[in-house]
Backbone bond lengths (Angstrom), bond angles and torsions (degrees), N, CA, C in turn:
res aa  C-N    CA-C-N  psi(-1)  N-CA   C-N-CA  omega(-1)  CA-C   N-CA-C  phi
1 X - - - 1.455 - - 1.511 109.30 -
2 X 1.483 109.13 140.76 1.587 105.60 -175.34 1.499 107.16 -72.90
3 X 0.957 117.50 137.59 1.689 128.13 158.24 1.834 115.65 -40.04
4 X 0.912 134.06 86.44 1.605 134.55 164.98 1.688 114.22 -16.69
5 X 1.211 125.15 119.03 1.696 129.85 -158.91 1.525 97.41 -60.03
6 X 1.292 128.16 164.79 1.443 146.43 172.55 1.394 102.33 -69.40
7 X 1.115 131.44 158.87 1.492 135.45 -176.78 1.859 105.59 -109.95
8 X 1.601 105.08 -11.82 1.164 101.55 -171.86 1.887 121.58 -98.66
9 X 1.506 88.39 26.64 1.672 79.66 -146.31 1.371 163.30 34.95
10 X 1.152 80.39 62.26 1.591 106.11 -159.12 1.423 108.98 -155.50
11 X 1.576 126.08 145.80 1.347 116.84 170.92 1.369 114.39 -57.23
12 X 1.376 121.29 149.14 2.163 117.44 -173.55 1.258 80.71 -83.40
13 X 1.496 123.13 -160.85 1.525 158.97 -120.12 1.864 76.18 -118.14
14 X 1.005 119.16 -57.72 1.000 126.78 -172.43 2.002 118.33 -54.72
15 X 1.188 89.38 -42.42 1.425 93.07 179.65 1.884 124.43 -109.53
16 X 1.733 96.75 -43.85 1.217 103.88 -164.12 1.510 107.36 -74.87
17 X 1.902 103.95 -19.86 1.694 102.97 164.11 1.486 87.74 -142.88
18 X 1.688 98.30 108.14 1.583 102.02 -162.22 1.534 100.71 -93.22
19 X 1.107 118.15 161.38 1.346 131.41 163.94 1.804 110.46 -121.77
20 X 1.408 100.73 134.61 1.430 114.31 169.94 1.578 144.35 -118.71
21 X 0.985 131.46 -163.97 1.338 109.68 174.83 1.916 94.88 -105.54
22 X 1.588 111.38 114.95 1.223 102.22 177.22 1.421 128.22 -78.29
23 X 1.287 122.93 150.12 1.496 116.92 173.40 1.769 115.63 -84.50
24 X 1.423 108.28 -177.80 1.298 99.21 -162.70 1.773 120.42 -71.34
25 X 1.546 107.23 -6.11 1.306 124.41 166.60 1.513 112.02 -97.90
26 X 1.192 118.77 26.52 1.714 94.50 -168.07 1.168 127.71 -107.22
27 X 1.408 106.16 11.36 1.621 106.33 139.16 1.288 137.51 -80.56
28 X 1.230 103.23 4.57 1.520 109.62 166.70 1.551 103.79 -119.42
29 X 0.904 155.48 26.49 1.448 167.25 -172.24 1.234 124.87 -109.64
30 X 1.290 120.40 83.43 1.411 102.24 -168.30 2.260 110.69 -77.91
31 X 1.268 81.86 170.29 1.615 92.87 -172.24 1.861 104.08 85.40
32 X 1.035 113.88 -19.18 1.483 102.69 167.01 1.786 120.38 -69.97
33 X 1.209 123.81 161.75 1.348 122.75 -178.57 1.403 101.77 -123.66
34 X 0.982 139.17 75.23 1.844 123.90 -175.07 1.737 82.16 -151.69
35 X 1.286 106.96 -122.70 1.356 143.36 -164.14 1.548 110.19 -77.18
36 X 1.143 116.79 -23.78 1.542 128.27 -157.91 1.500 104.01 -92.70
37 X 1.124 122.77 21.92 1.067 133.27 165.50 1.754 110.50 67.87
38 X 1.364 104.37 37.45 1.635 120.66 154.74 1.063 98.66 -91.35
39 X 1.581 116.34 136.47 1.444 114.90 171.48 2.029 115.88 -75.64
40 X 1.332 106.04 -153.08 1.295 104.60 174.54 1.275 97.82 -114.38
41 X 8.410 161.96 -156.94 2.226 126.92 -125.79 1.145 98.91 -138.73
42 X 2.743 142.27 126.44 1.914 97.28 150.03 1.590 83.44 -152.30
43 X 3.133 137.45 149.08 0.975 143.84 156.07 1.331 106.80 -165.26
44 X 7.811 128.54 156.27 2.050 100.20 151.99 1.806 110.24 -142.40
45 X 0.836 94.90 87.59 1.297 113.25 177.96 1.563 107.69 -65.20
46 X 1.562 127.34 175.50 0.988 116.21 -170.23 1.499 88.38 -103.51
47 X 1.601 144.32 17.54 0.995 132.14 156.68 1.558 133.57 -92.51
48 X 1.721 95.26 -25.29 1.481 114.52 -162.59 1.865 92.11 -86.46
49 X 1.408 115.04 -8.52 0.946 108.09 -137.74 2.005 90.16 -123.64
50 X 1.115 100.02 11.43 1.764 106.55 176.62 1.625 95.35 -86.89
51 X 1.397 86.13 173.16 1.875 98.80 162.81 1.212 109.79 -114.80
52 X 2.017 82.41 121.34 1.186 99.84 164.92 1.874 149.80 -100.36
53 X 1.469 110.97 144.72 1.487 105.83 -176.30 1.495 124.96 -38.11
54 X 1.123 105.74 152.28 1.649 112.63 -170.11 1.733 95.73 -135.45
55 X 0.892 96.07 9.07 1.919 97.26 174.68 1.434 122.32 -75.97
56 X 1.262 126.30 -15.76 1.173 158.16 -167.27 1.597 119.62 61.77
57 X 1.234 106.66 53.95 0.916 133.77 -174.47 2.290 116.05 -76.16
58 X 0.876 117.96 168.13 1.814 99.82 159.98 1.382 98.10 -115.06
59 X 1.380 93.64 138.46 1.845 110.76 -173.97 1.289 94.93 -129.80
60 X 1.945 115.64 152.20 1.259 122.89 172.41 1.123 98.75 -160.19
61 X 1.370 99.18 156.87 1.790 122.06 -162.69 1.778 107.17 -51.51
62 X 1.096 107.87 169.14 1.246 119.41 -175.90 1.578 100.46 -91.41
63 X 1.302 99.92 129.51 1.758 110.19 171.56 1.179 110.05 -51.23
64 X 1.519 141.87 123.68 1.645 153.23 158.12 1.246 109.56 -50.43
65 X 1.419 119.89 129.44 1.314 112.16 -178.06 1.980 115.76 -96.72
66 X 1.494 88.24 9.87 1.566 108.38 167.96 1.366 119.65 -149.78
67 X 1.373 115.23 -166.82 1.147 105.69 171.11 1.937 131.17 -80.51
68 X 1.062 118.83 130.10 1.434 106.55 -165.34 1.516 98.61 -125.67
69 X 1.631 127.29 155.01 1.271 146.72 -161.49 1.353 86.34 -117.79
70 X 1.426 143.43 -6.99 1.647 123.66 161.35 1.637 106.94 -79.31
71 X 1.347 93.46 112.32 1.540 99.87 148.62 1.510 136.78 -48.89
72 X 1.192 109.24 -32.12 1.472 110.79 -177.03 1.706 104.53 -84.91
73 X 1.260 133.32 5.30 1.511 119.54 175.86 1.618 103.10 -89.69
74 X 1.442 109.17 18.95 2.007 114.02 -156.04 1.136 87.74 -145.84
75 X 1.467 128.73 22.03 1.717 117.32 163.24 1.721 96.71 -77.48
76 X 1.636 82.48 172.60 1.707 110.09 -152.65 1.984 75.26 -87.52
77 X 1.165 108.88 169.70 1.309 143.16 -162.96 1.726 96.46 -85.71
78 X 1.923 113.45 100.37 1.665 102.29 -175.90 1.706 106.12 -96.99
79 X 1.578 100.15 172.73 1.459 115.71 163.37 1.678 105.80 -92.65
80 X 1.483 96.06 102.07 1.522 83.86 177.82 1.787 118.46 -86.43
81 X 1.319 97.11 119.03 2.010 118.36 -170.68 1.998 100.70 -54.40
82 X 1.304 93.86 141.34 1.274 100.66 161.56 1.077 147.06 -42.83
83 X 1.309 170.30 46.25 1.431 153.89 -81.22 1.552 98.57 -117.18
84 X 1.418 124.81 103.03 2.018 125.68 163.92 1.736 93.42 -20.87
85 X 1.649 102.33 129.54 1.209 112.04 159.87 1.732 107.90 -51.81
86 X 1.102 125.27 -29.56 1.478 117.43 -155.32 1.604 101.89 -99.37
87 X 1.434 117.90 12.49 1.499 109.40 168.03 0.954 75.44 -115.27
88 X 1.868 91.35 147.15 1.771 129.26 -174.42 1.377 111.30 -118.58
89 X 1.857 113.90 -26.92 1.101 114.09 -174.74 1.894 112.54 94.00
90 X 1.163 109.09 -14.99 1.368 118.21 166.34 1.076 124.16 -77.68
91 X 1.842 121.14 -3.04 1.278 113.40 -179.31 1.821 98.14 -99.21
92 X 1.005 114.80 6.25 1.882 97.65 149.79 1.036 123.84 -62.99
93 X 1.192 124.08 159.26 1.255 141.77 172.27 1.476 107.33 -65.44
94 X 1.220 107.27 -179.50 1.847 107.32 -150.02 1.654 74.11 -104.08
95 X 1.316 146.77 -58.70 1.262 152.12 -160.40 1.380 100.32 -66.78
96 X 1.530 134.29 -39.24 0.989 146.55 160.06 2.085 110.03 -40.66
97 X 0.961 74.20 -78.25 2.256 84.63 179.09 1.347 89.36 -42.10
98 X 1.609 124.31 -60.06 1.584 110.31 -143.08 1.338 94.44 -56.23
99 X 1.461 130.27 -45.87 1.434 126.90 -173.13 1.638 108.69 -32.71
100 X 1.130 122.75 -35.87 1.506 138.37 -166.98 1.670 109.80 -91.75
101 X 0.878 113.44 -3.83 2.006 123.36 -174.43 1.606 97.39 -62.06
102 X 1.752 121.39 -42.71 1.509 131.75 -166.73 1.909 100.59 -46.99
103 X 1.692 120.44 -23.52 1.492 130.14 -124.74 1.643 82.39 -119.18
104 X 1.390 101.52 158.02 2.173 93.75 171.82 1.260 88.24 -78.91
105 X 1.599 85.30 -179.91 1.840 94.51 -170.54 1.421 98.06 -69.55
106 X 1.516 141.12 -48.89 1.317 145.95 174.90 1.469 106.87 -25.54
107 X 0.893 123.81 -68.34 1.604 140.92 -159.76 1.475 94.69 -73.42
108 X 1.263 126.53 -58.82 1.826 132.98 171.77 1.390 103.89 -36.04
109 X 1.057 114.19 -44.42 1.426 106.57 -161.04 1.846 110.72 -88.89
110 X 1.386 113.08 -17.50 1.652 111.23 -161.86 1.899 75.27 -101.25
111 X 1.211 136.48 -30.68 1.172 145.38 155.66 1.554 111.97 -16.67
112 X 1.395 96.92 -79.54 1.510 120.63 179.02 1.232 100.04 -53.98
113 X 1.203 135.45 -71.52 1.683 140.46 -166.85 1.284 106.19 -48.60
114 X 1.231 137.45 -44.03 1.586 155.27 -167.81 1.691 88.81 -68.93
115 X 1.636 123.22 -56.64 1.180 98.73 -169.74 1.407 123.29 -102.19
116 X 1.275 110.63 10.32 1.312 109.23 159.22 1.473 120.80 -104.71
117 X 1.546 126.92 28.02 1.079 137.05 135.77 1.785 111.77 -104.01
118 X 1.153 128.63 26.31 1.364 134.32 165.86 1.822 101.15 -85.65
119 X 1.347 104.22 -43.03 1.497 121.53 -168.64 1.594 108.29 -77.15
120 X 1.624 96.93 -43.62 1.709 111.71 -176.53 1.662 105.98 -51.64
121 X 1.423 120.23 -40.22 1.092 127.49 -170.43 1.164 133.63 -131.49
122 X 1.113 108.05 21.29 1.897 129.60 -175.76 1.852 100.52 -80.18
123 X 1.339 122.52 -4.44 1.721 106.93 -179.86 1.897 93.99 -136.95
124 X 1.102 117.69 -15.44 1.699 113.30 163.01 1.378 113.62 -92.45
125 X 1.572 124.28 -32.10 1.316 104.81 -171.75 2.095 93.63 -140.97
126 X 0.763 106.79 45.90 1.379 91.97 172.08 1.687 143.29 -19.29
127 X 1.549 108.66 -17.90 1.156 117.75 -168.13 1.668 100.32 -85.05
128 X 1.780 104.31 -41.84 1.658 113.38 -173.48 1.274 102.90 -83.06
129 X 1.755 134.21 -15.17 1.167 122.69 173.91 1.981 106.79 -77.25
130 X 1.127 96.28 -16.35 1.692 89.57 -169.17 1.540 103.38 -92.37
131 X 1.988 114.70 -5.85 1.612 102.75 174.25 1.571 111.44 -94.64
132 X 1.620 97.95 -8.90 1.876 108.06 -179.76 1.938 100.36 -85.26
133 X 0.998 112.47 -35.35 1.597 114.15 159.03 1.438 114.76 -56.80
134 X 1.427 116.52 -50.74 1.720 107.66 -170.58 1.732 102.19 -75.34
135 X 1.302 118.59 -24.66 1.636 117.27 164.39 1.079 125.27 -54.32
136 X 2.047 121.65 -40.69 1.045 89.77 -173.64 1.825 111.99 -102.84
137 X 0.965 89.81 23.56 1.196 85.70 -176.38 1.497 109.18 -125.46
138 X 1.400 119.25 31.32 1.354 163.78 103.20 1.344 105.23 -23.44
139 X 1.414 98.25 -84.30 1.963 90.36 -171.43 1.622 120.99 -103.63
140 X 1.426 102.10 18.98 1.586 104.76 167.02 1.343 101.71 -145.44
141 X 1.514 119.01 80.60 1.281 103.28 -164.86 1.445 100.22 -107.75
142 X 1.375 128.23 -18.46 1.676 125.65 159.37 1.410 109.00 -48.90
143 X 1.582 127.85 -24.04 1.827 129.11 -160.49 2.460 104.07 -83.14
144 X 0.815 86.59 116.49 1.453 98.05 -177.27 1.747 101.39 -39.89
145 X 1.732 112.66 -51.11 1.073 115.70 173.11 1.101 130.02 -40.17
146 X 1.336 115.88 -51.25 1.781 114.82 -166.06 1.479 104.24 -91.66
147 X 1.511 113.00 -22.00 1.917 97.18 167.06 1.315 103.72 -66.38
148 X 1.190 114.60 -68.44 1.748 121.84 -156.67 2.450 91.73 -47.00
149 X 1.356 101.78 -36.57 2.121 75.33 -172.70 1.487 100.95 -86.15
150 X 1.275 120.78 10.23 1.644 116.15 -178.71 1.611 108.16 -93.93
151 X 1.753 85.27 -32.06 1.820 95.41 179.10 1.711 87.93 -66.83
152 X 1.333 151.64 -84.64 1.242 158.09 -156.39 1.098 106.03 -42.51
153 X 1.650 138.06 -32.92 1.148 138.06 -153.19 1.822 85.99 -96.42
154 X 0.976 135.78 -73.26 1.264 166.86 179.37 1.898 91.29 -16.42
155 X 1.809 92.67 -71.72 1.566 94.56 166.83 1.513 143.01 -64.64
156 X 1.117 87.56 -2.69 1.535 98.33 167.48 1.295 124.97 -92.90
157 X 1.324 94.67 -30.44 2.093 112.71 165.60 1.463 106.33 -76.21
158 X 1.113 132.92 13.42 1.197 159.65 -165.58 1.746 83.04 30.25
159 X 1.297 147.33 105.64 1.252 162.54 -162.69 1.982 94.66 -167.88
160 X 1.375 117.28 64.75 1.157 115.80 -161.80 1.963 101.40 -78.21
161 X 1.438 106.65 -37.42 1.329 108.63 177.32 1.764 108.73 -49.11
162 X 1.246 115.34 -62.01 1.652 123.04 179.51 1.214 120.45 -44.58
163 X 1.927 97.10 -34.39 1.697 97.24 -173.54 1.218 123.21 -90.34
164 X 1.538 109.99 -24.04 1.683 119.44 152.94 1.109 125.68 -37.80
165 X 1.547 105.86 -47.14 1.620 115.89 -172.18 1.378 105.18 -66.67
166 X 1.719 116.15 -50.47 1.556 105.96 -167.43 1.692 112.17 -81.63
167 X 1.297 101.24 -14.75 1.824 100.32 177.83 1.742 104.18 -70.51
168 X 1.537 100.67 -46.57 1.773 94.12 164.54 1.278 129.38 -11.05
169 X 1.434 81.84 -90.45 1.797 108.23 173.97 1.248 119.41 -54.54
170 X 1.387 137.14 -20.48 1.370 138.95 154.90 1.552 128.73 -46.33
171 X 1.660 84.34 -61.06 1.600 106.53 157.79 1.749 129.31 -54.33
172 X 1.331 114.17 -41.77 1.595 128.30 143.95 1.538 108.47 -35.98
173 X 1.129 117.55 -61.99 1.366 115.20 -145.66 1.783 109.85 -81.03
174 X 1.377 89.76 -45.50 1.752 91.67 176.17 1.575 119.31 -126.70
175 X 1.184 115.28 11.83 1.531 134.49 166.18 1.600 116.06 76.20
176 X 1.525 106.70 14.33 1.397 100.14 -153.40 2.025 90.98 -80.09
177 X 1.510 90.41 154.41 0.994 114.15 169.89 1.676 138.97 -73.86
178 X 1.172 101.61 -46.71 1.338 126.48 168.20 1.743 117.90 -28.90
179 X 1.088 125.45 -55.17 1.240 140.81 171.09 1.604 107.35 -55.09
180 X 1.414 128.57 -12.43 1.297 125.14 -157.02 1.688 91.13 -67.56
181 X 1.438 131.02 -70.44 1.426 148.35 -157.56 1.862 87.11 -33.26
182 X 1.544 108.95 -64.22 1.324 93.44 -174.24 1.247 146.96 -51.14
183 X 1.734 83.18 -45.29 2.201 97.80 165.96 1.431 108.15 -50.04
184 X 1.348 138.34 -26.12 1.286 129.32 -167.77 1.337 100.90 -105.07
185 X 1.482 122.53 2.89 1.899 109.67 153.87 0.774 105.41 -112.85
186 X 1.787 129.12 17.42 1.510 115.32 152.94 1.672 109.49 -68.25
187 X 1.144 85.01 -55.55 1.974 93.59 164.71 1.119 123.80 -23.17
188 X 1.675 131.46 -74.49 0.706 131.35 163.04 1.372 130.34 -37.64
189 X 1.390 126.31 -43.20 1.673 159.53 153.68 1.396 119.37 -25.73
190 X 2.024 101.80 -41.06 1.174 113.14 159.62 1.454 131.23 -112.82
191 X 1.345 103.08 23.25 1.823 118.43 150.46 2.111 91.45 105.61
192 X 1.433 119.68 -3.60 1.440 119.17 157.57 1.066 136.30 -87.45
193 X 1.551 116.01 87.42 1.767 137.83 -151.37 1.672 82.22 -88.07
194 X 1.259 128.33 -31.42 1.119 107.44 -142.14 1.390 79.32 -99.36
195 X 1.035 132.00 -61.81 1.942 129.22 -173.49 1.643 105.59 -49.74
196 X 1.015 132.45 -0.31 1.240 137.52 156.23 1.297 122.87 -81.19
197 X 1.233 125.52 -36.03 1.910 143.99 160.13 1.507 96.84 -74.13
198 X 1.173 156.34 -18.27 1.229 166.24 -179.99 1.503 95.88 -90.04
199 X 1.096 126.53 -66.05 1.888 116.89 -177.84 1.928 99.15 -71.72
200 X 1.272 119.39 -28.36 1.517 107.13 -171.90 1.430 105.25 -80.13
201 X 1.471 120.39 -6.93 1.179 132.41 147.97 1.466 142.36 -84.83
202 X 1.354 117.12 27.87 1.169 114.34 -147.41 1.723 91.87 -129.58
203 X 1.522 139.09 173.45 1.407 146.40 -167.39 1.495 104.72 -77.72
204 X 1.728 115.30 -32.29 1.202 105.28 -174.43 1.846 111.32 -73.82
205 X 1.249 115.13 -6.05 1.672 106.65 170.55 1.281 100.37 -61.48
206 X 1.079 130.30 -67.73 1.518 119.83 -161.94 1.446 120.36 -64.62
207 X 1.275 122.18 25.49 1.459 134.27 160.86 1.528 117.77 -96.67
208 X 1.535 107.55 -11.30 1.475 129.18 -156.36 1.834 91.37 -85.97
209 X 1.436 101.32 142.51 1.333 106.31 172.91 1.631 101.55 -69.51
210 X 1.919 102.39 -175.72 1.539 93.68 163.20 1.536 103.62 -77.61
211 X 1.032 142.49 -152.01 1.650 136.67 -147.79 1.149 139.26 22.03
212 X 1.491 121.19 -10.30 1.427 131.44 171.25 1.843 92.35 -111.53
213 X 1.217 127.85 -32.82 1.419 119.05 169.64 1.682 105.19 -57.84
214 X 1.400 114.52 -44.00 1.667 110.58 -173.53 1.553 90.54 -47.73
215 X 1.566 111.64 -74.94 1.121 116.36 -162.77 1.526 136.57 -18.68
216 X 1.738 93.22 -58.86 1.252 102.15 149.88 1.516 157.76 -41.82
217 X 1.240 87.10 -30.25 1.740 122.38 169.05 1.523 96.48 -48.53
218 X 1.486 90.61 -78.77 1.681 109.35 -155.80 2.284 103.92 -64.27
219 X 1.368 103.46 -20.38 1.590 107.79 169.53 1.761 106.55 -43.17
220 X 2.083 91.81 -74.26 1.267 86.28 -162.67 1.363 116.36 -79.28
221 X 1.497 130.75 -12.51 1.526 118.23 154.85 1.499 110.80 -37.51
222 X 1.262 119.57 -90.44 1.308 114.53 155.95 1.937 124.07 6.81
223 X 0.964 97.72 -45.44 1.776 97.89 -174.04 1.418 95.05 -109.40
224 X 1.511 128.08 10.04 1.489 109.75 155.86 1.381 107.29 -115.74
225 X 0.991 103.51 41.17 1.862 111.26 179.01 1.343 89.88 -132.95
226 X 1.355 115.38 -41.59 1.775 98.31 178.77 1.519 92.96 -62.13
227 X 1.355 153.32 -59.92 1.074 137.22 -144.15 1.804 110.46 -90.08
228 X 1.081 98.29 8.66 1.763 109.19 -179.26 1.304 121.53 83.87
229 X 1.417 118.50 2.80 1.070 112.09 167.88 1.709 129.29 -93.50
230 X 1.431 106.98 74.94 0.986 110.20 158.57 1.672 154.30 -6.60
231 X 1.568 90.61 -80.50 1.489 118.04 171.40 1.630 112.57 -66.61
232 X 1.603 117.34 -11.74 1.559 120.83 168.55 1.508 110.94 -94.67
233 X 1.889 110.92 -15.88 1.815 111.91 166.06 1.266 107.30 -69.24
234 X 0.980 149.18 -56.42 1.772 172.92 -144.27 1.367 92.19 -74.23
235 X 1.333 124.55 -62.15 1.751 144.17 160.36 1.495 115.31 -45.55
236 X 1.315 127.02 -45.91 1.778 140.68 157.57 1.673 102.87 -36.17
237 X 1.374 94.40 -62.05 1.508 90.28 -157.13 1.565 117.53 -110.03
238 X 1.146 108.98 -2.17 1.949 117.77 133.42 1.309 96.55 -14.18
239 X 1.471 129.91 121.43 1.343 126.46 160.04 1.638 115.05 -179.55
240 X 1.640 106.59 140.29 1.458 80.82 176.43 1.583 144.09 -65.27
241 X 1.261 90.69 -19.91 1.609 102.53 159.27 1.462 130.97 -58.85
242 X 0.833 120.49 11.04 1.896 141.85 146.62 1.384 106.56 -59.61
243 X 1.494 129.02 -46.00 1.295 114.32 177.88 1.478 134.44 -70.01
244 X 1.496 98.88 -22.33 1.335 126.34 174.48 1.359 107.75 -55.78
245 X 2.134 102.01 122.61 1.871 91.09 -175.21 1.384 101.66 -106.17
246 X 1.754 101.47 -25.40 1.575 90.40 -160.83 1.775 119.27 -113.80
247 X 1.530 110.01 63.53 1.196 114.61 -171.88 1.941 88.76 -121.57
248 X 1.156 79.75 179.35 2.081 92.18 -171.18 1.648 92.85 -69.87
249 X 1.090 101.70 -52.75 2.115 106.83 -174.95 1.371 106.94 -58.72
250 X 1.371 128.79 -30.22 1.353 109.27 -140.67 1.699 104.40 -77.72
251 X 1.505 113.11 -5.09 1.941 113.21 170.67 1.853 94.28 -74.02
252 X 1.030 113.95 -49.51 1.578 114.05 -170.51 1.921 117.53 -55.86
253 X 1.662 95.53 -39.31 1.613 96.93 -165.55 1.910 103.46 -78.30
254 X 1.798 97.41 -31.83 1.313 96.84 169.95 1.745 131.16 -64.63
255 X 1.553 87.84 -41.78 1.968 84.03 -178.55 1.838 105.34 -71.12
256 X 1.329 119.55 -43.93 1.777 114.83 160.37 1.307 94.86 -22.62
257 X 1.322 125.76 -83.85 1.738 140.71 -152.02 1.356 80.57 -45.52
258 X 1.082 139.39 -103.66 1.418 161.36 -146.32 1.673 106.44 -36.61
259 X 1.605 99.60 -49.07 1.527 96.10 179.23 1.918 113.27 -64.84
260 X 1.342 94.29 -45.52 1.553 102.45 177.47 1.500 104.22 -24.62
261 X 1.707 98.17 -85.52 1.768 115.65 -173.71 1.517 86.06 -22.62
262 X 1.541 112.64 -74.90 1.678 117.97 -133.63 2.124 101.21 -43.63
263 X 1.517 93.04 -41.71 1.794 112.22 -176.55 1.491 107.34 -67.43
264 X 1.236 119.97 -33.52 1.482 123.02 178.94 1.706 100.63 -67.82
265 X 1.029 115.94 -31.27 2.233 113.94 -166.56 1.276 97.05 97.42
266 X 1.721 143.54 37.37 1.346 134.18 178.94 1.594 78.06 -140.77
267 X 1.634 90.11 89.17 1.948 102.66 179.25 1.389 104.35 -98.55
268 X 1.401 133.00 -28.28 1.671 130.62 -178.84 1.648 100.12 -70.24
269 X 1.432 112.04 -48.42 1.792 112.61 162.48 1.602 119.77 -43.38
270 X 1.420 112.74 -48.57 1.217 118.79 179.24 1.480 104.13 -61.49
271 X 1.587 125.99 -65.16 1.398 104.43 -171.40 1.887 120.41 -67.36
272 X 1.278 85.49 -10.55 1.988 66.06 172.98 1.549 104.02 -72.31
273 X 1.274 96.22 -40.69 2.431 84.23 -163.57 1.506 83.02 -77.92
274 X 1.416 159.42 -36.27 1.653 113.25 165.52 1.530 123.92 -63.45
275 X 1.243 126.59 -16.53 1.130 94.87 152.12 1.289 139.30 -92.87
276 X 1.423 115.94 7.90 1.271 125.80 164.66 2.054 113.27 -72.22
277 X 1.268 94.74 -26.84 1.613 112.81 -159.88 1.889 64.97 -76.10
278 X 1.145 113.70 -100.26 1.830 127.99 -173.20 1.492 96.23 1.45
279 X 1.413 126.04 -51.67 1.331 116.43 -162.51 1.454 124.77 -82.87
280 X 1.357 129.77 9.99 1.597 156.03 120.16 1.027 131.70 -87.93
281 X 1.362 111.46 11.27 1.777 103.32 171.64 1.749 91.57 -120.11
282 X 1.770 87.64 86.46 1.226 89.09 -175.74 1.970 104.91 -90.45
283 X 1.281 128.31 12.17 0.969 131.60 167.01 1.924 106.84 -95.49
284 X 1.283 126.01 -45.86 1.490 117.31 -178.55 1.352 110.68 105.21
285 X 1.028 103.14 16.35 1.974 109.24 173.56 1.505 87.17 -65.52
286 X 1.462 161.06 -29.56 1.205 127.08 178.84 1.547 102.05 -140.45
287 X 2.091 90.48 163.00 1.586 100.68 -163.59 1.793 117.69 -83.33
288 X 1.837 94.33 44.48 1.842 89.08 176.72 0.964 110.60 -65.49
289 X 1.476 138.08 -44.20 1.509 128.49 -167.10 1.620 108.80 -38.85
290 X 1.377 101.71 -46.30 1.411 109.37 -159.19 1.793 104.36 -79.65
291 X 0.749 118.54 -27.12 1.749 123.21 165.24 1.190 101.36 -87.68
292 X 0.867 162.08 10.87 1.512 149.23 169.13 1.912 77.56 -102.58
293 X 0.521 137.13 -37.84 1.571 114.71 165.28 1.388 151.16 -89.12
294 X 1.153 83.03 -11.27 1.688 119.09 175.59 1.707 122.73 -53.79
């Protein structure tokens, strides 16, 4: 059954910082979202700002009849996705739309629809959630909103180059921080482990709540396993927040921990923290039970 769209425009908990069921590598795996150090959507020109087709047609910006400093009148040529008659775009959130007030009402509204089918379909079909992301942020591409769920959508299609670009510009546009953990497993995503330990090192972490700091954690572990260093992942995610059972991360920071050991050759270490990980994942999004016996 499909998941019901986010109201906020934005991927939910579920999507926009997804969690999965990891495999027995998937902290070293890129394109996974669990443990593997994927973490767990927001962007008026007179182009972004027309109405656009919903026929599924390919549409592209209107030629400048000078020189212009918007980037978005020089996007590449999209497939614009079908939109379900039965999304209206009213199931955003009201804080969500206002983001969209800058847009005519025309454009607001195929806006809205675009990103609440980013959400509709970001964990069944990832490929059509990442062309309803490159739409809307197609025609609102100054709006923080529609880069930052195109960047999410993008990364979930594992399209890490695209999703860098639009989480960028998200980050440009309204400075938020939050998105950082991901830009740095786009990195990784695109084979730069080390410029990923370079942003998990950088001033904007310490703006990061706790849960986007976990996140981070488990990124650059993650990018010292791409580079083989093991015994410095195991060292990443050393933390007191390992004891922590009942936060949203604490199944994610534990199975990381667990995979580390298992990748380091400290496998009797590894099965205790999966079964420690098993004993808060009281839902079963991942296969510790079954490695804690293994």
């Amino acid at each position: 059954m499909e998941r019901p769209p986010s109201k906020s425009g934005r991927p939910s908990s579920s999507s926009g910082r997804p969690t999965s069921r990891p495999s027995s590598s998937s902290s070293d795996r890129r394109g996974s979202t669990s443990s593997s150090g994927r973490p767990t959507s927001r962007p008026s020109s007179s182009s972004s700002d027309r109405r656009p087709s919903t026929s599924g047609r390919a549409v592209s910006p209107r030629t400048p009849m000078g020189r212009s400093s918007d980037p978005t009148r020089f996007r590449p040529r999209i497939v614009e996705p079908l939109i379900p008659d039965e999304v209206t775009g009213e199931e955003l959130e009201k804080s969500a739309r206002a983001e969209l007030l800058s847009l005519s009402a025309d454009n607001a509204k195929v806006v809205a629809r675009h990103l609440v089918c980013v959400d509709l379909f970001i964990d069944s079909d990832p490929e059509r959630a990442h062309l309803h992301g490159m739409a809307a942020a197609h025609h609102a591409g100054r709006l923080a909103i529609a880069r930052e769920s195109a960047g999410y959508a993008a990364y979930r299609a594992g399209k890490y180059e695209i999703a860098l670009r639009e989480l960028r510009a998200a980050h440009r546009i309204s400075g938020d921080v939050s998105i950082w953990p991901v830009m740095a497993d786009c990195e990784r995503g695109l084979g730069r482990p080390a410029k990923a330990l370079e942003m998990a090192g950088s001033a904007e972490v310490k703006k990061l709540d706790k849960a986007q700091e976990i996140e981070m954690r488990i990124v650059a572990a993650g990018a010292r396993r791409d580079l083989g260093e093991t015994q410095a992942a195991v060292i990443t995610l050393t933390c007191k927040e390992l004891k922590t059972e009942n936060e949203a991360w604490s199944v994610r920071l534990r199975y990381a921990y667990a995979d580390a050991l298992e990748a380091a050759g400290r496998s009797t270490e590894a099965r205790e923290w999966f079964k420690k990980c098993a004993s808060v994942d009281v839902d079963g999004v991942t296969d510790a039970q079954e490695r804690a016996l293994s």
